[in-house]
N, C-alpha and C positions, 0 to 999 in steps of 0.2 A: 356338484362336482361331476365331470363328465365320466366313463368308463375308465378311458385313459388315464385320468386324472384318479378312480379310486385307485388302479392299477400300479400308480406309481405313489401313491400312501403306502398300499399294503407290500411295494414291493422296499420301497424307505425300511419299514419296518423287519421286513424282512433279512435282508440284505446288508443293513449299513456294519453292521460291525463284521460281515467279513468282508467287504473292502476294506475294511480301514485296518482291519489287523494285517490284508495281504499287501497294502502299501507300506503299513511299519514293518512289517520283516523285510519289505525289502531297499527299506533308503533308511532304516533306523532311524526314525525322525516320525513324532507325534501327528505335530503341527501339519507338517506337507500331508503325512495322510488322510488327516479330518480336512483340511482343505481342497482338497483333490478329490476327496469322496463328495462333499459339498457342491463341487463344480460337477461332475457327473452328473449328478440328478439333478443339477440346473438343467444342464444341457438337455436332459432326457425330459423333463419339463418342456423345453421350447421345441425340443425336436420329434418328441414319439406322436404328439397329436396331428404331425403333420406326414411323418415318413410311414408311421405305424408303428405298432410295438416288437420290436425285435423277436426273434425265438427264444432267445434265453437273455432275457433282461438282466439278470446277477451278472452274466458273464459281459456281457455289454457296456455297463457302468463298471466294472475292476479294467474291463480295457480300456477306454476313454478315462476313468481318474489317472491310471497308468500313464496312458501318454501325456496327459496332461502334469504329470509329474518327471515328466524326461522335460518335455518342455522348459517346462520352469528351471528345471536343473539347467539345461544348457542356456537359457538366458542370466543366469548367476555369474555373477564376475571370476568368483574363485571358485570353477567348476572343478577343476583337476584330476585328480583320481576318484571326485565323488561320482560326478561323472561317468567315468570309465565302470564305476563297481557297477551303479546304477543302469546300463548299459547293458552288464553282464548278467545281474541278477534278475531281469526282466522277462528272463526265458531259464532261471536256472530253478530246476526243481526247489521245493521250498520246504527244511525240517518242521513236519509237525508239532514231534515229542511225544508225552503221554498221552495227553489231551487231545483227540479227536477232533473236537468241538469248536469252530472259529470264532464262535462271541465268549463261550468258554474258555477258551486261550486268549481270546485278549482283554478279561475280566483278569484271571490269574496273572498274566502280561504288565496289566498297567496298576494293580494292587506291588507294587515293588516296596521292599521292606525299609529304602532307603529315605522314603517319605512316610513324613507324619500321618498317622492312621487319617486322620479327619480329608487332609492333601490328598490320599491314595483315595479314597473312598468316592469323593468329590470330583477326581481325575476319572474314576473310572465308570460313574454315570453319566458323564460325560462323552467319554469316547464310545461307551457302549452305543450309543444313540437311543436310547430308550427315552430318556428324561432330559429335558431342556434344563438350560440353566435358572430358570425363575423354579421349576420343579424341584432342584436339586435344592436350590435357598429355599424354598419354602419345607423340603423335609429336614432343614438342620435349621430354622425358625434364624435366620438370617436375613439381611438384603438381598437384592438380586449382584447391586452392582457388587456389595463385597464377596457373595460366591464367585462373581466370574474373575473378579483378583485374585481370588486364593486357586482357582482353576490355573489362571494365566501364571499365576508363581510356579504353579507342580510341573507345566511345564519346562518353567525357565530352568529349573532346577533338576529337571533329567536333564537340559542340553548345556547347561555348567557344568555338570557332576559328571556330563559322560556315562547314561548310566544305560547301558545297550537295550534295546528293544530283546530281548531275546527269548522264544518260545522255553516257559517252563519247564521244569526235568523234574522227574519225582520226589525229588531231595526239595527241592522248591515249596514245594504243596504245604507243608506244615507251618514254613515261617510266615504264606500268604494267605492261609485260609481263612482266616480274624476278619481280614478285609474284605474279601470274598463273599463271606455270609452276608455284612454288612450291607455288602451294594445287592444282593439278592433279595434281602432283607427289605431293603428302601424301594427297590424297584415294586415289589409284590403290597408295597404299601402305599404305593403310589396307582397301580391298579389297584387294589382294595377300594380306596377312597380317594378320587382324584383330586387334584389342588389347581387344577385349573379350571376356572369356570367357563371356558371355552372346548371343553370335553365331555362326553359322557361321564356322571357319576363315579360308573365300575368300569372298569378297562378290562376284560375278559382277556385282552389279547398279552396284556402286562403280567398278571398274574401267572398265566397259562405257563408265558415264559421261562417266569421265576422259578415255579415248579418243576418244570424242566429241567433246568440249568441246576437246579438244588437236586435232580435226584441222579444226573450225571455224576454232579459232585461225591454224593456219596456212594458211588460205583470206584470211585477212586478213590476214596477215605470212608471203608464200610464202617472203622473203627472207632471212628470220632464221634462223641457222642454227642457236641453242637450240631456236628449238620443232620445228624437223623431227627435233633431238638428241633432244627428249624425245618425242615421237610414236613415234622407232624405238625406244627405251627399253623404253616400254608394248607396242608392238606386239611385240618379244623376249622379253620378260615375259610379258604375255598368254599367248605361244606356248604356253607349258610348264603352263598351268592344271591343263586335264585330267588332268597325270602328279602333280602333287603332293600329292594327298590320296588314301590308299589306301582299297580297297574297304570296309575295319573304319573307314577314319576316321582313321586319325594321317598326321601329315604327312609325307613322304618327301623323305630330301636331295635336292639336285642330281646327285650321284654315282649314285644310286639309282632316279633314275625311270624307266619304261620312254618314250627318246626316239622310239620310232616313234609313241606316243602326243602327241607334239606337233605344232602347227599348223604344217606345212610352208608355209601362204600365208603367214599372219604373217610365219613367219620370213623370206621372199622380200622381201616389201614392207619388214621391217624392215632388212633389208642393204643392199635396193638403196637405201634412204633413208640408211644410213652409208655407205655405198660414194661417193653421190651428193655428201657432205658432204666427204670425203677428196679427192675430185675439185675440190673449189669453190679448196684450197687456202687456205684460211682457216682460223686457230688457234682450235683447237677450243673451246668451252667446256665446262661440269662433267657438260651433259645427250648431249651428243655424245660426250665421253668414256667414260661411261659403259653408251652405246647399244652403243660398240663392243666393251667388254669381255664387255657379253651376246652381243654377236655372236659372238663366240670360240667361247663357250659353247656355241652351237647351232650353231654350225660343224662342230664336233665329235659324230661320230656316235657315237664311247664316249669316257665322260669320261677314261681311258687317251689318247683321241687330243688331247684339248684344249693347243694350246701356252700353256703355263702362263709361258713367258717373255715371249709378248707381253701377258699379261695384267698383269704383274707392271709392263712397261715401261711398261702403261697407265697402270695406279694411279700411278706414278711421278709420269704427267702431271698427273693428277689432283689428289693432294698438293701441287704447285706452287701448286692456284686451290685448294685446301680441305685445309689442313691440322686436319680435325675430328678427334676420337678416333675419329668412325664411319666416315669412309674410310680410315683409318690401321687400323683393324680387319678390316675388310675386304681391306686388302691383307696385313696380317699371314696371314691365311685361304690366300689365294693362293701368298706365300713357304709354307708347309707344304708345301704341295704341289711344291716346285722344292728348299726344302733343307733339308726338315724340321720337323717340329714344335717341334725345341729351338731352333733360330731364331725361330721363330715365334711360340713362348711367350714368346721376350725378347721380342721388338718388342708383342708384349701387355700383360706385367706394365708397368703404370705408368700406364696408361690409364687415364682421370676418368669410365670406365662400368659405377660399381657398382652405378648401378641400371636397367641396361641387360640386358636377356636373353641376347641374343645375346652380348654380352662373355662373360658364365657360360658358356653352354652350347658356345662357341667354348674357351674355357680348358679345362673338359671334355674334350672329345674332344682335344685336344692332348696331354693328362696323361695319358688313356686310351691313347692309342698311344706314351707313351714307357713306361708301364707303371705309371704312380703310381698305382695302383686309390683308394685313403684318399682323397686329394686331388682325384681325378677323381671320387669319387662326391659329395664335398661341393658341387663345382661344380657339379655335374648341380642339386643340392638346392637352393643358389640360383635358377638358372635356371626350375626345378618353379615352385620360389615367386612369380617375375615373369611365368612364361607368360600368356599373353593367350589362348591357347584351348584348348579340350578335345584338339583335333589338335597342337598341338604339346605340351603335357604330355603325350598317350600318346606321344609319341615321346619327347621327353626319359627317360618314366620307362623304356620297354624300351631305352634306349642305359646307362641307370644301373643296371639290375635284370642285364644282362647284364655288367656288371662283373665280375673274379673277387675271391674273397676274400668 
């Protein structure tokens, strides 16, 4: 990729959700601003490697999607007073609200309470521009083409319902926050471990984000005790970056990484934020519980010292508020480790995650250590099959090549 061309990635990245939040404040309409943002960076594609790159590229692309949505408005049949508002709005200052933050505002924006949590969730990875739609279906273990339906319904059903684009007010913040963590949740888990095999591994630049946006968030909800649960989450997550993709490029377990390579501030700030939550005495919820069982984690200076029974008591808690197959997998993972892998494999087999990676590649290494090598390799070949990157298929295939037999 040429200069220009990484220049107008990192500015993609940079950039796209506030155009598109500054075209729906001002034509109230989804659609036109993900389109219009799209045409922008077309154009700036065909145009900046030959004109050069503007001074301020952000401003650049919101003017040209701009026009390009006056445009389009005045070629519409029934332009009329959309027209005329569109016209007006185009130079008229623009209400912020609480929210400072432009991918922050149109994260809270497009989480609207009047859609199904799974619709808003789905809608708002979407717009956000972080994750593409095969991204978005692979973190809700869907098709591509039924995400981009249920994508294409949330919109049809803001511009049936009429349901205004409109910049958050504080009163808002509570009934949207659910959805909110969710999409910040999926974004930082989509840098975590990417699903595209056409991407690096780790997305430093996804996670970086998430974090961000998650510690804005609780600058305006210091009270809540999910967002501080998932701020320490990412921040104990985070920790461990560095150690999890080796010098060759496969990904390395948790058992396996070298933990003097991880961020000991993270880790600090992430404890004292569960520690601080343990304290408040208030029942937990899914992102607090979960902060704490990474706390365990890093608690533990060899994974030999990790108490695997409070982790186990954690999941427990967990499973009360989410009995999914993916925390119920997870805690399966955990019992291995306290009473064996044959325990472990039962609380497995029966799970509805056949086209889940991790299910494979967890069934794997279970059958690998009771000694089924046949059965353990075909798992692995599964697994190979659904990997999502180059780093974790070399790892899967040296855990299957090492097999005996």
């Amino acid at each position: 990729m040429t200069d220009v061309g990484e220049l107008i990635a990192r500015t993609h990245r940079e950039e796209w959700a506030r155009v598109v939040a500054t075209l729906a404040r001002r034509y109230g309409d989804l659609d036109i601003a993900e389109e219009m943002a799209a045409e922008a960076f077309a154009a700036a594609v065909e145009r900046w490697p030959a004109d050069g790159v503007p001074p301020s590229p952000g401003a650049w692309l919101t003017t040209t999607a701009d026009r390009k949505a006056i445009d389009r408005i005045r070629r519409e049949a029934k332009r009329g007073q959309k027209h005329k508002e569109a016209l007006t709005l185009s130079d008229a200052p623009e209400p912020l609200g609480v929210i400072d933050d432009d991918r922050l505002r149109l994260i809270f924006t497009c989480c609207h309470p009047a859609l199904a949590m799974e619709a808003r969730i789905a809608l708002t990875l979407r717009m956000v521009g972080g994750l593409t739609v095969g991204e978005i279906a692979r973190a809700f273990l869907v098709q591509e083409a039924a995400m981009g339906q249920r994508i294409t319904r949330a919109k049809a059903k803001i511009k049936a319902a009429r349901i205004p684009y409109r910049v958050p007010s504080r009163a808002d913040l509570a009934t949207r926050v659910t959805g909110v963590l969710a999409v910040l949740y999926l974004i930082f888990n989509e840098g975590y471990l990417a699903s595209d095999p056409g991407k690096e591994a780790v997305r430093a630049e996804l996670t970086a984000e998430a974090i961000r946006l998650t510690r804005l968030v609780r600058d305006l909800m210091p009270a809540d005790g999910e967002v501080a649960g998932l701020l320490a989450l990412m921040l104990l997550t985070e920790a461990r970056r560095a150690a999890r993709v080796s010098a060759s490029g496969e990904l390395v377990a948790l058992g396996e990484q070298d933990r003097g390579a991880w961020d000991r501030e993270l880790i600090a700030e992430g404890h004292a934020l569960v520690r601080a939550r343990l304290a408040s005495g208030q029942a937990p919820g899914r992102y607090q519980i979960q902060a704490a069982i990474n706390a365990v984690h890093t608690d533990a200076r060899d994974v030999r010292d990790t108490d695997w029974s409070q982790v186990i008591a954690l999941y427990d808690q967990l499973v009360g508020l989410d009995r999914s197959p993916i925390v119920r997998l997870n805690r399966a993972i955990a019992v291995a480790e306290l009473d064996g892998p044959e325990v472990a494999l039962a609380e497995l087999d029966g799970l509805p995650l056949e086209g889940y990676r991790v299910f494979h590649s967890t069934r794997a290494d279970l059958l690998r250590r009771l000694g089924r090598s046949e059965e353990s390799r075909t798992a692995y070949g599964r697994a190979i099959g659904l990997a999502g990157n180059a780093a974790e298929t070399a790892f899967l295939i040296r855990r299957r090549d090492q097999l005996a037999g």
